[in-house]
LOPARO-210943 format. One record per residue (C-alpha): z, x, y; residue in one letter. Coordinates in steps of 0.5 Angstrom, whole numbers, plus 2048, in hexadecimal, padded with zeros to 3 digits. Last residue first. Layout:
ZXYa...
END
This chain:
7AA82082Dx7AD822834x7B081C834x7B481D82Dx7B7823830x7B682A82Dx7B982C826x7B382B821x7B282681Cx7B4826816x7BA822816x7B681C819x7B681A820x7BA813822x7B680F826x7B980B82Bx7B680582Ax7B8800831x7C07FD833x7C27F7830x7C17F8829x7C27F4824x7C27F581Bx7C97F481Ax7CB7ED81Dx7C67E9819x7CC7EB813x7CD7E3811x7D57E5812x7D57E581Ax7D17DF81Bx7D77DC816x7DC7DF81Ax7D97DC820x7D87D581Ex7E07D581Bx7E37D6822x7DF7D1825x7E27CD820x7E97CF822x7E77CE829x7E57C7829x7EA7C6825x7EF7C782Ax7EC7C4830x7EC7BD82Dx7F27BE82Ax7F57C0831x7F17B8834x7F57B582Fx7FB7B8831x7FA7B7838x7FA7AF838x7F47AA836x7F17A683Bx7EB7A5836x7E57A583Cx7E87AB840x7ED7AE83Cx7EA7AE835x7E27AD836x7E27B383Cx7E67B7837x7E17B6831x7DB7B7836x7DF7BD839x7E17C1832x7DD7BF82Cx7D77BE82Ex7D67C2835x7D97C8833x7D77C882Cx7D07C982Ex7D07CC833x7D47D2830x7D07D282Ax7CA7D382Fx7CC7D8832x7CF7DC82Dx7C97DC829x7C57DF82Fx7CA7E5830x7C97E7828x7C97EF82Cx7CD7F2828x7D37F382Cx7D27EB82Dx7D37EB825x7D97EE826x7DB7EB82Cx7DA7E4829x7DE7E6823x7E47EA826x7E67E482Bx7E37DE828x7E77E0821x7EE7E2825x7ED7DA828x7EE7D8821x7F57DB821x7F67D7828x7F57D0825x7FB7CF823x8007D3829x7FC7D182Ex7FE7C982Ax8047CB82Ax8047CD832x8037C5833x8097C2831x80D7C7835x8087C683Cx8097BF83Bx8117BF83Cx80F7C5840x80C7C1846x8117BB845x8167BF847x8137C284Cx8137BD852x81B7BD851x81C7C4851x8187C7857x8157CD854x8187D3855x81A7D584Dx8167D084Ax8107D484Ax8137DA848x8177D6842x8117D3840x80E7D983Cx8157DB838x8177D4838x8117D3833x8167D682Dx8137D3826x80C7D0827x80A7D782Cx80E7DC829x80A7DB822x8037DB827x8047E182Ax8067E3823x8007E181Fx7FC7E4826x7FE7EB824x7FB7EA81Cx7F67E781Ex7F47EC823x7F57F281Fx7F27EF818x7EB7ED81Ex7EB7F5820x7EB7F781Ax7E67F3817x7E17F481Dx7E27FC81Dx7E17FC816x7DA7F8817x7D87FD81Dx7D9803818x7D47FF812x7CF7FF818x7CF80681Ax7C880681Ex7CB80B823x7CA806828x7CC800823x7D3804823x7D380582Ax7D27FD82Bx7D77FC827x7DC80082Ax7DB7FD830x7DC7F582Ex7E17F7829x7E57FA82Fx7E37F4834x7E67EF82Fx7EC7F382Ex7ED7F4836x7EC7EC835x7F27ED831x7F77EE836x7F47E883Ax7F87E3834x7FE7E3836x7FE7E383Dx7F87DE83Dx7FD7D9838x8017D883Cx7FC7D6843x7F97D283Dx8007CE83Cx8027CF843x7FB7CC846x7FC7C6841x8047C5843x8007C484Ax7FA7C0848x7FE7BB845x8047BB84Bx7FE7BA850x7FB7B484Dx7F77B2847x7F17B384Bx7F27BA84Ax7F17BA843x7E97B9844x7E97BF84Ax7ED7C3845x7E87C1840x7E27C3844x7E57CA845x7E67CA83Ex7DF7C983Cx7DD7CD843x7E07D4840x7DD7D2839x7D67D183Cx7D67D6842x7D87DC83Dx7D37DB838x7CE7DA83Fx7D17E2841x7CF7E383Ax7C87E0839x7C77E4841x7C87EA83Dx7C37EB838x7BD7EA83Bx7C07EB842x7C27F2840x7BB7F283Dx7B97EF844x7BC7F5848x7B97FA843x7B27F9844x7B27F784Cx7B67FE84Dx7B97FE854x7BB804857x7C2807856x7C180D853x7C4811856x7CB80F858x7CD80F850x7C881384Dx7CC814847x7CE81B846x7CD81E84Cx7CF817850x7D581684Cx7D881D84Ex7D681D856x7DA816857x7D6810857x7DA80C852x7E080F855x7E080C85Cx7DD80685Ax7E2805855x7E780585Ax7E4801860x7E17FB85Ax7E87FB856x7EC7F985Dx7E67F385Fx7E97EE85Ax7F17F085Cx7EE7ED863x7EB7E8860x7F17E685Cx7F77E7862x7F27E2866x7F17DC861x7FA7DD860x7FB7DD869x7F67D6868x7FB7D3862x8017D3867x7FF7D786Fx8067D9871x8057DD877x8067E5877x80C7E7879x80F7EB873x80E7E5870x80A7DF870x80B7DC868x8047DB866x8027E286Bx8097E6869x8097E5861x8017E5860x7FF7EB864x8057EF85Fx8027EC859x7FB7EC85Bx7FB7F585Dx7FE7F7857x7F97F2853x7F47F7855x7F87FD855x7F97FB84Ex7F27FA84Cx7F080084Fx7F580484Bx7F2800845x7EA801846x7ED809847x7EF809840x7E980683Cx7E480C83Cx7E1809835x7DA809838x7D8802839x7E080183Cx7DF806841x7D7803844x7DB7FD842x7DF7FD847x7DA7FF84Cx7D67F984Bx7DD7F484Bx7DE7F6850x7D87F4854x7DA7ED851x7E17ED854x7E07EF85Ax7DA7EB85Cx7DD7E585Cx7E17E4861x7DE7DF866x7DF7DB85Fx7E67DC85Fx7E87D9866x7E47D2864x7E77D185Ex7EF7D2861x7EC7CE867x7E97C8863x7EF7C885Ex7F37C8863x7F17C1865x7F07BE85Fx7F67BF85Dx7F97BC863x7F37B6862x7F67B585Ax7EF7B7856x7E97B3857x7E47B8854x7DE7B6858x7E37B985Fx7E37BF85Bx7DC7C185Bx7DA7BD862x7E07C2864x7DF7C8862x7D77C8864x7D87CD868x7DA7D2863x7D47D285Fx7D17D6865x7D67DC863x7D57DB85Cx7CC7DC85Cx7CE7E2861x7D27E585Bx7CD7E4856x7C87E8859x7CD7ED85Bx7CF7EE855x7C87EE851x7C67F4856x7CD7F8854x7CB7F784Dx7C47FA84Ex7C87FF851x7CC80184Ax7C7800846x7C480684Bx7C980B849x7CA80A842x7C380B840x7C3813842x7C981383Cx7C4811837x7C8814831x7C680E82Cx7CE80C82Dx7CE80C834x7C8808836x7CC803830x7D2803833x7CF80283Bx7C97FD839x7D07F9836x7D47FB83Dx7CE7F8841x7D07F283Fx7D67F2844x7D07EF849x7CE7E9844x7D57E7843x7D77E784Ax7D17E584Dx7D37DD848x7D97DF848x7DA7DE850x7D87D684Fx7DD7D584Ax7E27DA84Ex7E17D6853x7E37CF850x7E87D384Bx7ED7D4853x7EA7CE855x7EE7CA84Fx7F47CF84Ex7F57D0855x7F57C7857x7FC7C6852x8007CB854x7FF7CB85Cx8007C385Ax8077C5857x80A7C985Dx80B7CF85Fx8107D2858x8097D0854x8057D4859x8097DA858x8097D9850x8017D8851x8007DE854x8067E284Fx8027DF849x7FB7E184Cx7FD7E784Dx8007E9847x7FA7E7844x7F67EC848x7FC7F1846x7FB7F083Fx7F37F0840x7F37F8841x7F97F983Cx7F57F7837x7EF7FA83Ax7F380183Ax7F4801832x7ED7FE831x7EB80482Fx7F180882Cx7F3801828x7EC801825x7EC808822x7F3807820x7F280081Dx7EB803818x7E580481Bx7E480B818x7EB80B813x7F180C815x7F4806816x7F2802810x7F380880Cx7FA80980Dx7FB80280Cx7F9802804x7FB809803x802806804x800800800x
END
């Protein structure tokens, strides 16, 4: 048995390998789920209706933002398998064509924000919360260019496994929200009390922190000698639309099951503020345990597109099995914690809220920790599975089965059962619950039928048979 674990931990792609990686990822996404877990603590000590309207324009945002977020951090995958091959010269133009989606998805986000009323005026949310909903929206969309040009040079670092300085910036990053969110919510230090608006500016503003610094050390001497990174900057049509080939399926991956929710938070809206409140807790909860396996997922996601490169395909598969056995076993207990001591979870929320407003917020928010706790062991497999295969270039697949489950099982089923059936938030939860459970099972199955193993993202690159002279292929 011993032999047994030693082997699984020391083996190439085995836990040790995946674990030295995704390492700085983990912790890297824990510190973006903390502080998301602080915000809405602060907001929630503020008032109920500040709460309630962060989770629903706060997801509505990021659903449109997702959409250039998904295809622009895409370019990590060319990066691993540029990498992988040996094409370093490659890297530093992948990197630019990420910039240029960037900035065409984020002008598209900045005038998406004028629309914030008529968008949330159709929902029909309470009036204060609809209110805060519009200026929280509003605030973020004028943002946007930060967290998707970010993302490009994250995963210029993720792409080829140079991971620890994405963690260091990612806490500088939350760093700055946290400290901006205590004194622009509550007004402190002498600066007015700005509520939900002072939180919208904390995050654009920790949103643009990442975007200064890696700009700094992405185009620094070494990295351009190495990988062109300031020089080679001009526009290449070819591989711009082969990032958009691959890349915008899974920016439109990301788009559906960010909308489905979205669309189920404004559905369960209509049940009332405290519905929609203890909802926003429980998935806020649930963000702050679960984020640590997105570096997973990253992880996975990178070193699969490395292996695929370098043409080890069995090594990928090592990496995969590795990689879900780890997360399974992790959110196994996350989710025990979550069914037997909710108390840990809500006890902050609860800590500064107004008493009697609260206590039915958490007496929902109990019930409905249970169901995260079920349903998020199948979400470890949405997370590995779908970054394997994505890592591979199965991005159309992903796509569609995203489309397909999230309009048919998730929003037209929840639409039925509040609006049409009025039935309760309970019903609505199952609903949500096995939505995920079965996408859960599409993407494993994708992953079991082997068509993952032979794509490619990036163009042939000929590998020279042992025989041939020790000079460059491209002088061949």
């Amino acid at each position: 048995m011993r032999k047994f674990f030693e082997n699984l931990w020391n083996r190439e792609g085995g836990y040790k390998e995946l674990l030295t990686t995704a390492a700085p990822l983990i912790l890297s996404t824990a510190s973006w789920s903390i502080l998301q877990f602080i915000d809405r603590v602060f907001l929630t000590w503020y008032s109920p209706d500040a709460v309630a309207a962060s989770m629903p324009a706060g997801i509505v945002n990021f659903t449109f933002t997702c959409l250039f977020f998904g295809t622009a951090s895409y370019v990590g995958t060319f990066v691993a398998q540029y990498y992988g091959a040996g094409e370093y010269n490659k890297i530093g133009k992948s990197l630019w064509q990420g910039l240029y989606i960037a900035l065409i998805g984020s002008a598209v986000v900045f005038f998406l924000g004028f629309t914030a009323e008529g968008l949330f005026s159709f929902v029909g949310h309470d009036p204060e919360v609809q209110r805060l909903e519009v200026v929280f929206f509003r605030i973020l969309c004028f943002g946007s260019l930060g967290p998707i040009a970010s993302s490009v040079f994250s995963g210029f670092y993720s792409g080829r496994g140079e991971n620890w300085p994405v963690m260091w910036v990612s806490f500088i990053s939350a760093g700055v929200n946290i400290v901006l969110d205590y004194i622009l919510i509550f007004g402190r230090f002498g600066f007015p009390e700005m509520g939900i608006k002072g939180a919208a500016i904390a995050t654009v503003t920790a949103g643009f922190t990442p975007l200064i610094i890696y700009g700094f050390l992405v185009f620094g001497k070494e990295y351009n000698a190495k990988y062109r990174t300031l020089s080679n900057y001009k526009f290449d049509k070819d591989l711009f639309l082969r990032i958009l080939k691959f890349g915008f399926p899974s920016g439109i991956h990301m788009f559906i099951e960010i909308a489905g929710f979205s669309g189920f938070l404004l559905i369960v809206g209509r049940l009332g503020t405290t519905e929609l409140a203890a909802t926003n807790i429980a998935f806020n909860i649930n963000t702050v345990a679960f984020m640590p396996m997105i570096g997973f997922g990253i992880a996975i996601s990178m070193l699969t597109g490395q292996s695929i490169g370098r043409g080890k395909i069995a090594m990928a598969e090592r990496i995969i099995w590795s990689g879900f056995q780890l997360c399974f076993g992790y959110m196994t207990l996350i989710a025990l914690t979550y069914f037997f001591l909710p108390e840990i979870y809500i006890y902050p929320f609860a800590s500064g809220a107004e008493h009697e407003g609260f206590v039915k917020i958490s007496a929902y928010a109990f019930i409905l920790l249970k169901f995260v706790a079920v349903y998020s062991l199948f979400d470890t497999l949405n997370l590995v599975f779908a970054s394997a295969i994505k890592g591979a270039g199965d991005t159309r697949f992903v796509m569609m089965i995203g489309l397909f489950m999230s309009i048919f099982l998730l929003i037209i089923p929840s639409y039925i059962v509040i609006v049409i059936m009025k039935r309760g938030l309970y019903t609505a939860w199952l609903i949500a619950s096995i939505y995920i459970i079965l996408l859960g099972f599409s993407y494993l199955t994708r992953f079991l039928t082997g068509r993952w193993k032979s794509m490619k993202v990036i163009e042939h690159i000929p590998v020279l048979p042992t025989s041939c002279p020790d000079v460059p292929y491209i002088d061949l």
